[in-house]
MARPA-134471 format. One record per residue: x, y negated, z of N, C-alpha, C in turn; chain; residue number from 1. Coordinates in nm, 2 decimals, decimal comma. Each point is the difference from the previous one (the first is absolute). Example, Ala and Ser with C-alpha at 12.3 -4.5 7.8 and 13.67 -1.06 7.14 Angstrom:
{n.x=1,32; n.y=0,57; n.z=0,78; ca.x=-0,09; ca.y=-0,12; ca.z=0,00; c.x=0,09; c.y=-0,12; c.z=0,00; chain=A; resi=1} $
{n.x=-0,04; n.y=-0,11; n.z=-0,07; ca.x=0,09; ca.y=-0,11; ca.z=0,00; c.x=-0,08; c.y=-0,11; c.z=0,08; chain=A; resi=2} $
***
This chain:
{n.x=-0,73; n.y=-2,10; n.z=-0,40; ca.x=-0,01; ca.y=0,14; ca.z=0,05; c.x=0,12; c.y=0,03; c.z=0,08; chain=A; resi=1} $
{n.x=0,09; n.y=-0,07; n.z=-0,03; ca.x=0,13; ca.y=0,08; ca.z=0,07; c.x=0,04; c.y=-0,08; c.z=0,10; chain=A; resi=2} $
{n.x=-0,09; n.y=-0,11; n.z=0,07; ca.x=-0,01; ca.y=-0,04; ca.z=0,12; c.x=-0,08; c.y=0,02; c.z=0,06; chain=A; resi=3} $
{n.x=-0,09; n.y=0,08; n.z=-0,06; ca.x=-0,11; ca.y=0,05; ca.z=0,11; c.x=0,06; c.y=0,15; c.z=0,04; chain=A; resi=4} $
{n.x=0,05; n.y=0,06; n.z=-0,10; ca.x=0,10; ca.y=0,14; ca.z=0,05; c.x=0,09; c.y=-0,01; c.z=0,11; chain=A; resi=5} $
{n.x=0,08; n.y=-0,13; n.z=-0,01; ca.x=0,09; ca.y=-0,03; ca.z=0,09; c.x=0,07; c.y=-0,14; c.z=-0,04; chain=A; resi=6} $
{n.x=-0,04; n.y=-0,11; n.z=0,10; ca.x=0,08; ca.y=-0,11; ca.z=0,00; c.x=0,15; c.y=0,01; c.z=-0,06; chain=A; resi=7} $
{n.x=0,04; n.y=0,08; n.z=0,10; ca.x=0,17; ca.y=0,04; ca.z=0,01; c.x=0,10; c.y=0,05; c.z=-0,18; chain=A; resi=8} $
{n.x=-0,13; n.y=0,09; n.z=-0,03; ca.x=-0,01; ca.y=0,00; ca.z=-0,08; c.x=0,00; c.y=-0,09; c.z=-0,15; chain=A; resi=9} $
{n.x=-0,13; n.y=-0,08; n.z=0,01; ca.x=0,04; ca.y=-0,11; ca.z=-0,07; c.x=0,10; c.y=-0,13; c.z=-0,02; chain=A; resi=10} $
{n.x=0,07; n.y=0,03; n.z=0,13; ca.x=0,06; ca.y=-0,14; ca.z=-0,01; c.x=0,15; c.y=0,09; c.z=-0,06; chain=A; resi=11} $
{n.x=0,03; n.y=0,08; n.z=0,01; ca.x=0,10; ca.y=0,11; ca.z=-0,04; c.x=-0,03; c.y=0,00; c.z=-0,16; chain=A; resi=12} $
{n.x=-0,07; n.y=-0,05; n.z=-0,01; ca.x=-0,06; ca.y=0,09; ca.z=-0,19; c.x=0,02; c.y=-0,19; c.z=-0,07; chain=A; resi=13} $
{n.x=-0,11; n.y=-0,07; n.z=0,11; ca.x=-0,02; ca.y=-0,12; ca.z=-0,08; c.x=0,07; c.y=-0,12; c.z=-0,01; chain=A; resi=14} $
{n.x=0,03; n.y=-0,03; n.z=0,12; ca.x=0,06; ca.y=-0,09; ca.z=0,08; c.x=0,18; c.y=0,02; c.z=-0,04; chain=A; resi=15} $
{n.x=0,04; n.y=0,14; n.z=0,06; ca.x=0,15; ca.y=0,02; ca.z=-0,02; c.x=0,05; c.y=0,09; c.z=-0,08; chain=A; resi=16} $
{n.x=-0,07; n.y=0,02; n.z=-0,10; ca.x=0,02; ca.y=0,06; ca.z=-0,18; c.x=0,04; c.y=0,11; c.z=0,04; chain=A; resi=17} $
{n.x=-0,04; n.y=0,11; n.z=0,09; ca.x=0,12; ca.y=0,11; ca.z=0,02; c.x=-0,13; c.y=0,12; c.z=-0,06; chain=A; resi=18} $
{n.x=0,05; n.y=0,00; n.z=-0,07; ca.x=-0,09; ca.y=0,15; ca.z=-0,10; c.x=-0,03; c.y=0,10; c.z=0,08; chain=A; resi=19} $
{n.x=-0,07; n.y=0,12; n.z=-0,04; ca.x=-0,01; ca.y=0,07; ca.z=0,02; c.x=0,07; c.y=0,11; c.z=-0,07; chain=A; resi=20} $
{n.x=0,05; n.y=0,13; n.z=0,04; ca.x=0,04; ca.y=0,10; ca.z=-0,08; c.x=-0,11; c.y=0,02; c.z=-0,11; chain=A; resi=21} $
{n.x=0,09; n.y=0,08; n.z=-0,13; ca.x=-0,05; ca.y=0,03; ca.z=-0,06; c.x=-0,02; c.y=0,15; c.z=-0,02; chain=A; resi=22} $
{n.x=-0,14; n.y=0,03; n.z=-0,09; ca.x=-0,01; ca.y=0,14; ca.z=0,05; c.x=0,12; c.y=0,11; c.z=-0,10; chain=A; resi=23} $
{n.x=0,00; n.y=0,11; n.z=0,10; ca.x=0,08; ca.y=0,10; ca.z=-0,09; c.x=-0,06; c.y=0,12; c.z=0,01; chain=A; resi=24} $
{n.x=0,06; n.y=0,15; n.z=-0,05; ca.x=-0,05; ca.y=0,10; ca.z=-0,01; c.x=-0,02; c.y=0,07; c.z=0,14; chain=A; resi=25} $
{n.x=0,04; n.y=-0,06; n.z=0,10; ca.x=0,04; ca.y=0,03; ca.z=0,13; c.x=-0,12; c.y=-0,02; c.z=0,09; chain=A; resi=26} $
{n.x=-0,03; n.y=-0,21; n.z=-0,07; ca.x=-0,09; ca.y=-0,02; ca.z=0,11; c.x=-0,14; c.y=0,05; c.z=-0,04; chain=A; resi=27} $
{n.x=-0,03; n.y=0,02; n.z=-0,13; ca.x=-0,13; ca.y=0,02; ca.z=-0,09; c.x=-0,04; c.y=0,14; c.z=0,08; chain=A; resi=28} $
{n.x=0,11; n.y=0,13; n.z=0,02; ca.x=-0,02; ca.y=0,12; ca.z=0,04; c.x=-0,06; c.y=-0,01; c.z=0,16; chain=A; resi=29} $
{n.x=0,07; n.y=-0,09; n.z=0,03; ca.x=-0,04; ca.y=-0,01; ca.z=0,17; c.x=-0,12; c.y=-0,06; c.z=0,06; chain=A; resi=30} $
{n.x=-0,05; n.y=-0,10; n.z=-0,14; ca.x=-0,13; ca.y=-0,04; ca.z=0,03; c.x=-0,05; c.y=0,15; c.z=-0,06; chain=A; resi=31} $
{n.x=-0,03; n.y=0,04; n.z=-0,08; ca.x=-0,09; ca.y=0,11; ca.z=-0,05; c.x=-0,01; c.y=0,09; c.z=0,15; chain=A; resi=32} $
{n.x=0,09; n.y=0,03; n.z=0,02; ca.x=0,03; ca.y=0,09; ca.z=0,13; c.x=-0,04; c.y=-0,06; c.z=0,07; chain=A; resi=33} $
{n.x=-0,02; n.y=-0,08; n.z=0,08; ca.x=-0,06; ca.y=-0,07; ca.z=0,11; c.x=-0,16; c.y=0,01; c.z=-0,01; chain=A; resi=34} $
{n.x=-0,04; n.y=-0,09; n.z=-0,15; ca.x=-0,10; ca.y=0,04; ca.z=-0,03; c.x=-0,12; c.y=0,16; c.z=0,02; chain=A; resi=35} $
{n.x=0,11; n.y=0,08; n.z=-0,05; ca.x=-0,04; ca.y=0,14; ca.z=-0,04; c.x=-0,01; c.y=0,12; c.z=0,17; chain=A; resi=36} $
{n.x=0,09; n.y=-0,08; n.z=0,05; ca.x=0,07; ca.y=0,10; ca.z=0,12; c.x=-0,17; c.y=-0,05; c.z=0,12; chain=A; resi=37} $
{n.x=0,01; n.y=-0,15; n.z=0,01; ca.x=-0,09; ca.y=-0,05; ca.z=0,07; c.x=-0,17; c.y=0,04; c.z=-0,02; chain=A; resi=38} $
{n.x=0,00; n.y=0,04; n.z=-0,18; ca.x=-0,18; ca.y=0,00; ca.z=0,02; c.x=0,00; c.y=0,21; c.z=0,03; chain=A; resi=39} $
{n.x=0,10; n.y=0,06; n.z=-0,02; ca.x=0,00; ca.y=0,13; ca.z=0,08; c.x=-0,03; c.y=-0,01; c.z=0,13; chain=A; resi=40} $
{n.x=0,09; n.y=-0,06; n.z=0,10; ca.x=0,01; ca.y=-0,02; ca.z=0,11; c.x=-0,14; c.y=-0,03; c.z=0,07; chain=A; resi=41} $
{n.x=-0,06; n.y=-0,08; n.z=-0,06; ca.x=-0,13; ca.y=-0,07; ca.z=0,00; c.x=-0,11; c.y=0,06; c.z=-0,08; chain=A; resi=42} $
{n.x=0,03; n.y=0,14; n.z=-0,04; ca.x=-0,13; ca.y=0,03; ca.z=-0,09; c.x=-0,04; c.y=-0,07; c.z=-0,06; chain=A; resi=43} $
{n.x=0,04; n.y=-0,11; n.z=-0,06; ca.x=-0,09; ca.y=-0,02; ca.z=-0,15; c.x=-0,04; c.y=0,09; c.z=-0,09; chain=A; resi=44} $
{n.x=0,19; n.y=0,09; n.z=-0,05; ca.x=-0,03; ca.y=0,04; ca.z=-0,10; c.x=0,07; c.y=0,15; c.z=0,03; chain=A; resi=45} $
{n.x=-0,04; n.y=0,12; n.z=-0,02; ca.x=0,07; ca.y=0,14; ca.z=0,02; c.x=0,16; c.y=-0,04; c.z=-0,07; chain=A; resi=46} $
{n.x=0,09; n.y=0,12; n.z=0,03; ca.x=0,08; ca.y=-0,03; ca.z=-0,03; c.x=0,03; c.y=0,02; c.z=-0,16; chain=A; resi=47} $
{n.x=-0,04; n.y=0,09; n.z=-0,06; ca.x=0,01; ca.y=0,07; ca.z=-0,11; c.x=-0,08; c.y=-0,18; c.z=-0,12; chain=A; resi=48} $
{n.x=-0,07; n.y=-0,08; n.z=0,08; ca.x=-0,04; ca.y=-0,07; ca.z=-0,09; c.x=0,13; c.y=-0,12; c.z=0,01; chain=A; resi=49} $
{n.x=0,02; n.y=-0,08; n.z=0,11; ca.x=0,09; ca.y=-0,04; ca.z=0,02; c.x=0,14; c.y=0,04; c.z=-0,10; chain=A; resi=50} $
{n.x=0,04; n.y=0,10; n.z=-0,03; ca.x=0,08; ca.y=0,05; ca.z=-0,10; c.x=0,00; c.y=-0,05; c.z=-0,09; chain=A; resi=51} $
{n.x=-0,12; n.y=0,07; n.z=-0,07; ca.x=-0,04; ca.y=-0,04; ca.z=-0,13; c.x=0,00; c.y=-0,16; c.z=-0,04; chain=A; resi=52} $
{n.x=-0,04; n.y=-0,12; n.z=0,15; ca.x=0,01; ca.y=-0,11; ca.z=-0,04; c.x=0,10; c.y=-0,09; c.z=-0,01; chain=A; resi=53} $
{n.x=0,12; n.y=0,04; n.z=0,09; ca.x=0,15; ca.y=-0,03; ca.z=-0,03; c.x=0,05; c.y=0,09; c.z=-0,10; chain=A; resi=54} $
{n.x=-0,01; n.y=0,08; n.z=-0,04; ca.x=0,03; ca.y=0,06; ca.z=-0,12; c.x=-0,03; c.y=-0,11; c.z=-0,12; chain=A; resi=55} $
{n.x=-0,08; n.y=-0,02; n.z=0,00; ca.x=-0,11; ca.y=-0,02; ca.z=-0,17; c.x=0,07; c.y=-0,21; c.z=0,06; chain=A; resi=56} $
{n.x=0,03; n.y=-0,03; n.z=0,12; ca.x=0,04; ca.y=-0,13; ca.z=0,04; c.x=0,16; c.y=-0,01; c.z=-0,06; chain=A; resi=57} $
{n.x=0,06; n.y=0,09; n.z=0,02; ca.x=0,13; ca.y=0,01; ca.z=-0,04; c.x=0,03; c.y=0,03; c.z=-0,11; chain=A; resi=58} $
{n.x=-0,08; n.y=0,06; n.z=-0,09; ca.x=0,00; ca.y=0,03; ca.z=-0,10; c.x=-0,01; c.y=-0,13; c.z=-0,08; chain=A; resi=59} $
{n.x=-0,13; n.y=-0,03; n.z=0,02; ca.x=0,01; ca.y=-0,17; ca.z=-0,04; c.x=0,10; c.y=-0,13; c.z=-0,05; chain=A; resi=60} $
{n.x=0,04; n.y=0,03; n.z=0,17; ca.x=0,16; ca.y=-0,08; ca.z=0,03; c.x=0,10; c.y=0,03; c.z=-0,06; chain=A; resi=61} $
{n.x=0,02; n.y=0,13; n.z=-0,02; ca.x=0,08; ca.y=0,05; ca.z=-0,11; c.x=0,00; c.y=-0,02; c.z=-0,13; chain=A; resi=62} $
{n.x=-0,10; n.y=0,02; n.z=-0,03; ca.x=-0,05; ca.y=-0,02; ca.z=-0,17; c.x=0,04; c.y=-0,18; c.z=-0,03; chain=A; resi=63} $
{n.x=-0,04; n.y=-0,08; n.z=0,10; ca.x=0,02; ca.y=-0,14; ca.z=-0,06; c.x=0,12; c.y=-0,08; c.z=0,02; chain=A; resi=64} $
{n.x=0,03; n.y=0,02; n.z=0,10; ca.x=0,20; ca.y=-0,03; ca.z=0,06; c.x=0,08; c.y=0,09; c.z=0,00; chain=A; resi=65} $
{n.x=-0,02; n.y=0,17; n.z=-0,03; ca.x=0,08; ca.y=0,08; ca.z=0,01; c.x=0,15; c.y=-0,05; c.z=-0,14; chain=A; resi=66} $
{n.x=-0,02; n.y=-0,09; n.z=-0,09; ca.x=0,12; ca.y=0,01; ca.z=-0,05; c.x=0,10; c.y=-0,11; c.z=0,00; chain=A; resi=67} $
{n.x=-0,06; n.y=-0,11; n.z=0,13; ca.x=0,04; ca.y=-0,05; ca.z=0,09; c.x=0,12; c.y=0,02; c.z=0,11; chain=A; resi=68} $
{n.x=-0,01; n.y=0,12; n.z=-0,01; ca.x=0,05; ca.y=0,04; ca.z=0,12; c.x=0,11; c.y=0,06; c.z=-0,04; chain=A; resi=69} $
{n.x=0,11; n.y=0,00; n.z=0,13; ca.x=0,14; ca.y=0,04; ca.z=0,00; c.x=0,01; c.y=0,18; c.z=0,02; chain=A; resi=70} $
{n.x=-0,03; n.y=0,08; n.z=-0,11; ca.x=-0,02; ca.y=0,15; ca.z=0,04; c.x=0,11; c.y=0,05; c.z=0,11; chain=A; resi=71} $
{n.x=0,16; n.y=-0,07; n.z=-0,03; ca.x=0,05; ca.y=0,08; ca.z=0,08; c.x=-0,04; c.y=-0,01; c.z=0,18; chain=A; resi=72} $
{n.x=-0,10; n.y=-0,15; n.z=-0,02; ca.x=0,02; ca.y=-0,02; ca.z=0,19; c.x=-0,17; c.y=0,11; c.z=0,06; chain=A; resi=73} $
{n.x=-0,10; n.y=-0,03; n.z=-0,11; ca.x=-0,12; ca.y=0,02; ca.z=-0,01; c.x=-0,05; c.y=0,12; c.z=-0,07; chain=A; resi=74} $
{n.x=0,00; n.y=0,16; n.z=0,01; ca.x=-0,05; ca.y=0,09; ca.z=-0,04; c.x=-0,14; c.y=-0,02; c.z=0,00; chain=A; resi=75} $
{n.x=-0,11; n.y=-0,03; n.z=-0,05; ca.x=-0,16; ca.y=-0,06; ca.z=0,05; c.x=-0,05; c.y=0,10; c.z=-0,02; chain=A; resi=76} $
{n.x=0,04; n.y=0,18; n.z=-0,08; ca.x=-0,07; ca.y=0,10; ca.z=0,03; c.x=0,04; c.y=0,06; c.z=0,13; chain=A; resi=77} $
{n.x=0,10; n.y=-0,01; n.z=0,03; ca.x=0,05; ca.y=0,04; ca.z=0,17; c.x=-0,06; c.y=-0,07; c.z=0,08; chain=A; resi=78} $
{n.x=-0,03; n.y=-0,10; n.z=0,01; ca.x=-0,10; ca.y=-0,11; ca.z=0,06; c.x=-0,12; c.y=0,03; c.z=0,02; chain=A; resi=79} $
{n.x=-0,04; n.y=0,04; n.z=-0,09; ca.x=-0,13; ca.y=0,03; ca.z=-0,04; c.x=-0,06; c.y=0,14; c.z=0,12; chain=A; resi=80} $
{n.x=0,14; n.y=0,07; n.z=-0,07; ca.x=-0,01; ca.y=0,16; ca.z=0,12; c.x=0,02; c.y=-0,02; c.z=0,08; chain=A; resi=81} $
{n.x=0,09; n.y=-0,07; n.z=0,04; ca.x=0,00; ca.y=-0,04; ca.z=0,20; c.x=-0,12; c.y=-0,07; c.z=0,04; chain=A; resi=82} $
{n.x=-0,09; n.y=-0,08; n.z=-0,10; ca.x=-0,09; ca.y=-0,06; ca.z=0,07; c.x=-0,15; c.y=0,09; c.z=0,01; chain=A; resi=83} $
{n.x=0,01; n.y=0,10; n.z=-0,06; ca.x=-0,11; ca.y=0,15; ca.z=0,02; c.x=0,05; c.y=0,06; c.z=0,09; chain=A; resi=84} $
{n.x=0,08; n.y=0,01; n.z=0,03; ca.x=0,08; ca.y=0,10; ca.z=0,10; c.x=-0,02; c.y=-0,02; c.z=0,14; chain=A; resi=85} $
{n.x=0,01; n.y=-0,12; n.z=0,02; ca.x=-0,02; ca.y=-0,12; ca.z=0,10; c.x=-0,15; c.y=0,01; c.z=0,03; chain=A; resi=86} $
{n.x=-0,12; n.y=-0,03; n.z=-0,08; ca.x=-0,10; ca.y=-0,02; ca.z=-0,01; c.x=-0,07; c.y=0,14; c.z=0,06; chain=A; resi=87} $
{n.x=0,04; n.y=0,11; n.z=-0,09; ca.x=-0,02; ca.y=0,14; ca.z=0,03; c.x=0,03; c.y=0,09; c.z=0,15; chain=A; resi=88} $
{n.x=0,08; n.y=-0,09; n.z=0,07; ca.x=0,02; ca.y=0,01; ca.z=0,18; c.x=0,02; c.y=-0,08; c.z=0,10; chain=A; resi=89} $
{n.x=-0,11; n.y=-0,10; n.z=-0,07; ca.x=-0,04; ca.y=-0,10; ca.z=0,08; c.x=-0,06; c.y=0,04; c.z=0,13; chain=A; resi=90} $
{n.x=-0,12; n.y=0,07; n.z=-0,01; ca.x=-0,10; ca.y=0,02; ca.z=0,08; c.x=0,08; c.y=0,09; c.z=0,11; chain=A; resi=91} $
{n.x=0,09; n.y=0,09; n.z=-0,06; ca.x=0,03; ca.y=0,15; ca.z=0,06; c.x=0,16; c.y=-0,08; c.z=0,07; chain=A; resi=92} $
{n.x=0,07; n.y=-0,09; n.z=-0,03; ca.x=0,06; ca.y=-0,11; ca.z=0,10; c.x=-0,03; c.y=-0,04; c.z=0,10; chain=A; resi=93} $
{n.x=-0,12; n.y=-0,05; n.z=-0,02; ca.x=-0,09; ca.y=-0,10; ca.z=0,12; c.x=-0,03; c.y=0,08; c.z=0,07; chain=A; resi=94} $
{n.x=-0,11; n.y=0,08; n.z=-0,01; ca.x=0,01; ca.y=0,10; ca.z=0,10; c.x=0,06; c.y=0,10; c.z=0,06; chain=A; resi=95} $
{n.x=0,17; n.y=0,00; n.z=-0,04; ca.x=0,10; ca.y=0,05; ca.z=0,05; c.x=0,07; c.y=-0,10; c.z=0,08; chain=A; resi=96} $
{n.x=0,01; n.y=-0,10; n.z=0,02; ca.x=0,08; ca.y=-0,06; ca.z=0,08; c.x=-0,04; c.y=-0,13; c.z=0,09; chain=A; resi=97} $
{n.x=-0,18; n.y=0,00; n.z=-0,04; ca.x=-0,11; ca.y=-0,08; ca.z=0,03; c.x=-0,07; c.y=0,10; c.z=0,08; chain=A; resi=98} $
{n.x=-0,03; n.y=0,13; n.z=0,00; ca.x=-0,12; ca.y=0,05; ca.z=0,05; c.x=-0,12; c.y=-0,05; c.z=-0,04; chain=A; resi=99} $
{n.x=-0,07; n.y=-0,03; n.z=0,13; ca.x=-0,17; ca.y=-0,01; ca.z=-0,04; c.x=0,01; c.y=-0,18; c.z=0,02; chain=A; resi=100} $
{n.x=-0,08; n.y=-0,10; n.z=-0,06; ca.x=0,06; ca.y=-0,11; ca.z=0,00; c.x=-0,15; c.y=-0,05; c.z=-0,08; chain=A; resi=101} $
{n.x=-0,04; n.y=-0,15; n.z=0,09; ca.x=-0,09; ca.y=-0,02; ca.z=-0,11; c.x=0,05; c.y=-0,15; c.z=-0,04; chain=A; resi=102} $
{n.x=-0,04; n.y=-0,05; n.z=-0,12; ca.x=0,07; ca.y=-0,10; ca.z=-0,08; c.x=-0,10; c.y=-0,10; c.z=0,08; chain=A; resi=103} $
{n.x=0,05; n.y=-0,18; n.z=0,06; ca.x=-0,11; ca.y=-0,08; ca.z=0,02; c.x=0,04; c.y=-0,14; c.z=-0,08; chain=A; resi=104} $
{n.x=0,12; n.y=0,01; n.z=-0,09; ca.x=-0,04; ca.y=-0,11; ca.z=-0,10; c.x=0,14; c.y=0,05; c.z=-0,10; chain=A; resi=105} $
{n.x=0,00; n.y=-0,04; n.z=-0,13; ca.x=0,10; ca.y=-0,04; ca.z=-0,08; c.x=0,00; c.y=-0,12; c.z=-0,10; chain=A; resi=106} $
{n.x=0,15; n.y=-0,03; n.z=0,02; ca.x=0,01; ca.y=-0,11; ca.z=-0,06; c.x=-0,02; c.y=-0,10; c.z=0,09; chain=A; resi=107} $
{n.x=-0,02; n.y=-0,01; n.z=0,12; ca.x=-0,07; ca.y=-0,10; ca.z=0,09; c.x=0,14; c.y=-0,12; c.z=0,05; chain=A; resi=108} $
{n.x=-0,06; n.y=-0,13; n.z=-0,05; ca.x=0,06; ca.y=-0,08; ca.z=-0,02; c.x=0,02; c.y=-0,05; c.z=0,17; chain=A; resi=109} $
{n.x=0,15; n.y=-0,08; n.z=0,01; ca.x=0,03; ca.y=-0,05; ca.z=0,11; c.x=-0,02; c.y=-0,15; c.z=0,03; chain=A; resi=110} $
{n.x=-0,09; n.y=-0,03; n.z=0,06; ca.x=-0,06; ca.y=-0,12; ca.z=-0,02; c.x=0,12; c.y=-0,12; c.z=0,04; chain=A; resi=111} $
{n.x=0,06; n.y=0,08; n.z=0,13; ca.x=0,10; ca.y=-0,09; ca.z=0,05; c.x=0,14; c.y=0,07; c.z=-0,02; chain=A; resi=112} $
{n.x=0,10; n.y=-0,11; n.z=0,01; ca.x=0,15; ca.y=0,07; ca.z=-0,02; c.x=0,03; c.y=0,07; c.z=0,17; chain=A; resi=113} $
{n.x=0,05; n.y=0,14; n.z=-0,05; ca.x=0,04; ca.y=0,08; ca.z=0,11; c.x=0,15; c.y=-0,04; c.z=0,02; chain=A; resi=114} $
{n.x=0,03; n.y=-0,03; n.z=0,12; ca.x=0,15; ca.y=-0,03; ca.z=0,05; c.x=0,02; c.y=0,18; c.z=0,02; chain=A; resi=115} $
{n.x=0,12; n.y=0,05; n.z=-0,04; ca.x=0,05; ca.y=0,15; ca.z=0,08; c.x=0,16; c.y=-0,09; c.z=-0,01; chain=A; resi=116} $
{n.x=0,02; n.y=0,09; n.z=0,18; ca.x=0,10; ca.y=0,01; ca.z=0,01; c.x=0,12; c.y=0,09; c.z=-0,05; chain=A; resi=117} $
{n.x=0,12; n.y=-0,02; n.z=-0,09; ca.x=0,06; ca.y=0,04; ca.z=-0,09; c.x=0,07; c.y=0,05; c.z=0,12; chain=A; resi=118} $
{n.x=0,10; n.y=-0,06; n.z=0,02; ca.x=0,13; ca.y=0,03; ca.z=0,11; c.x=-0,01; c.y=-0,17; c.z=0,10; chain=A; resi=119} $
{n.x=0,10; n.y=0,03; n.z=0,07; ca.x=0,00; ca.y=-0,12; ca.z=0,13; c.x=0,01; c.y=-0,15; c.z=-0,07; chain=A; resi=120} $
{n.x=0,10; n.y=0,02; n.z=-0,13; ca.x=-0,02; ca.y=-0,09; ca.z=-0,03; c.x=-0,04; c.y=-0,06; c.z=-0,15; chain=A; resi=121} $
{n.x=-0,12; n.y=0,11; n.z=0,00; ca.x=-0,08; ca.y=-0,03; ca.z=-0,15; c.x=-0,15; c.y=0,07; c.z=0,01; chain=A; resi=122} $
{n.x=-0,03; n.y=-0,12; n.z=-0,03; ca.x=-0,18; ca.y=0,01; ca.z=0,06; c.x=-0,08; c.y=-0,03; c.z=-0,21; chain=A; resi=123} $
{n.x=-0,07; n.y=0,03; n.z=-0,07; ca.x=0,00; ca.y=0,06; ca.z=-0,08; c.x=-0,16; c.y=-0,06; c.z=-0,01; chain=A; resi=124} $
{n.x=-0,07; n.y=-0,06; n.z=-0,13; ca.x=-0,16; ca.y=-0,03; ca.z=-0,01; c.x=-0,01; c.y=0,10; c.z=-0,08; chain=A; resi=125} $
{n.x=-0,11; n.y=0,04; n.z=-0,02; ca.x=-0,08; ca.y=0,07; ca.z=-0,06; c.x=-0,19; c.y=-0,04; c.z=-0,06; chain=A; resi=126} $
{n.x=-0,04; n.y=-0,01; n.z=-0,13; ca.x=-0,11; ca.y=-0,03; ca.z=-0,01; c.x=-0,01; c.y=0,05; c.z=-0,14; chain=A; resi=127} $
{n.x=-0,14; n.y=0,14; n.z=0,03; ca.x=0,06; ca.y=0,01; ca.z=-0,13; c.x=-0,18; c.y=0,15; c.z=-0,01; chain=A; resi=128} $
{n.x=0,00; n.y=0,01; n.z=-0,07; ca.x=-0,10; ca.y=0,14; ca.z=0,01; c.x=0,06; c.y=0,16; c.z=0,03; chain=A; resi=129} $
{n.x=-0,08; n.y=0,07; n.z=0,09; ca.x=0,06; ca.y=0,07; ca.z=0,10; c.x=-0,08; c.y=0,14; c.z=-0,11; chain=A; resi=130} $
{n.x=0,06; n.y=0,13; n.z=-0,08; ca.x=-0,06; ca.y=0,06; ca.z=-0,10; c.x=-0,10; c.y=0,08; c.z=0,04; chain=A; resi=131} $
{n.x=0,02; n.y=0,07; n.z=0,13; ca.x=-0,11; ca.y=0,11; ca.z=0,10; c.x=0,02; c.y=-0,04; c.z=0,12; chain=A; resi=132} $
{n.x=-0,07; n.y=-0,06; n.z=0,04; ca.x=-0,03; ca.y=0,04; ca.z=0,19; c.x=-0,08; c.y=0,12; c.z=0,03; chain=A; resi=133} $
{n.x=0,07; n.y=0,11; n.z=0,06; ca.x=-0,11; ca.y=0,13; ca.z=0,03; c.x=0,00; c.y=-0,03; c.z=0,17; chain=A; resi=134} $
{n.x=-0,07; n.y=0,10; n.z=0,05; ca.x=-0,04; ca.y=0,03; ca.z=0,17; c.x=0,06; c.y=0,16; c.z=-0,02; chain=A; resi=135} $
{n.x=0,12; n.y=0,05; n.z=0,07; ca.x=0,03; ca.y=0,13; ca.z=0,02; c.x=-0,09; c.y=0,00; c.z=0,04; chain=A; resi=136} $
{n.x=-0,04; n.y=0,23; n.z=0,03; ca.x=-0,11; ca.y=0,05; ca.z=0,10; c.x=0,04; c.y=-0,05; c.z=0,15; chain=A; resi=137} $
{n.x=0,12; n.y=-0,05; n.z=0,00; ca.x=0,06; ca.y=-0,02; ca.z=0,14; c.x=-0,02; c.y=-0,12; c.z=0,08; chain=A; resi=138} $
{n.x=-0,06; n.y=-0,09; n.z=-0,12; ca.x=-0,02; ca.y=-0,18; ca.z=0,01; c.x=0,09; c.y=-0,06; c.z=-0,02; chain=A; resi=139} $
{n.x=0,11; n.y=0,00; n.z=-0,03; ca.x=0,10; ca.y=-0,04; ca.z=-0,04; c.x=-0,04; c.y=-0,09; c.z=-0,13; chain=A; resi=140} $
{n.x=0,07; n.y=-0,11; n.z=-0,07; ca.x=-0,02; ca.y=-0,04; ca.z=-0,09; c.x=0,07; c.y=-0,04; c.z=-0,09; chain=A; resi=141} $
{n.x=-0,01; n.y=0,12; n.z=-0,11; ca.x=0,14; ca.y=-0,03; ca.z=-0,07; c.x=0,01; c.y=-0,13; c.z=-0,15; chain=A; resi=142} $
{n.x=0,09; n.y=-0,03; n.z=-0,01; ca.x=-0,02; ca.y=-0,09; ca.z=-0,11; c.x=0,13; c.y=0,01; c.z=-0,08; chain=A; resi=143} $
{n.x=-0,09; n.y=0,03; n.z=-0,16; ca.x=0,10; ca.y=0,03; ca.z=-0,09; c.x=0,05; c.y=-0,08; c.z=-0,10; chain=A; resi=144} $
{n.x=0,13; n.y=0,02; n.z=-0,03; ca.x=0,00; ca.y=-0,10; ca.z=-0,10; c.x=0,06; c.y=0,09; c.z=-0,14; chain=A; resi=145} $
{n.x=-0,12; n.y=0,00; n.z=-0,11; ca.x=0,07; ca.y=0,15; ca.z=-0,10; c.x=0,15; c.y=-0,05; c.z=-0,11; chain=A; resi=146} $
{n.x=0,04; n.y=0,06; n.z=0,06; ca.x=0,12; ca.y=0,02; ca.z=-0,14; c.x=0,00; c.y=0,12; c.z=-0,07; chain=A; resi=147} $
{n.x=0,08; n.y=0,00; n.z=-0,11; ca.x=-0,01; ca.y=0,08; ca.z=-0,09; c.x=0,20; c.y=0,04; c.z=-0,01; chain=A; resi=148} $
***
């Protein structure tokens, strides 16, 4: 599997023992969010349900590693509220700083590695899944990458 995701990949994982990170309370919130932020964005799901689903997701996560965890670095009810909060002006974001925009893929993988030029003297690969390609109303085409 993890050479069909990416060679580069595999030989990083199999070949030259170099692990991957492991998860923390950081990265678990940013996948939810990505998850949660993207099927608004994309009408899957209203927003108000989307809530409810990283809510009742976090809650979860909470319940079974929450005593796990280093309280002073990781508040997971603060977490929890910044990630409704988040969720709750999503939509009213995007079309504040997006306008009118229609989505034509997410998640859309880069088949080949993109060279960008960094500075004169650092040129920089890239291969990797791109989270929203939209078409401004202008044609423009923006491509996002979500952080939280």
């Amino acid at each position: 599997m993890d050479w069909h995701k990416c060679p580069h990949f595999f030989k990083l994982r199999a070949i030259d023992r170099i692990s991957t990170f492991d998860s923390t309370p950081d990265t678990i919130f940013g996948s939810l969010m990505h998850k949660y932020v993207s099927k608004i964005i994309v009408s899957q799901v209203p927003t108000e349900t989307a809530k409810i689903l990283f809510a009742r997701m976090w809650r979860k996560f909470s319940g079974i590693y929450g005593k796990y965890i280093d309280k002073k670095n990781h508040n997971l009810q603060n977490m929890c509220n910044a990630g409704l909060n988040i969720l709750s002006h999503t939509k009213e974001a995007f079309a504040r700083n997006l306008g009118n925009y229609k989505i034509i893929s997410v998640d859309e993988s880069t088949e080949k590695r993109i060279r960008v030029k960094i500075s004169e003297n650092h040129k920089q690969f890239f291969k990797g899944f791109l989270d929203l390609v939209l078409i401004h109303e202008n044609g423009t085409i923006v491509i996002l990458d979500l952080k939280t």
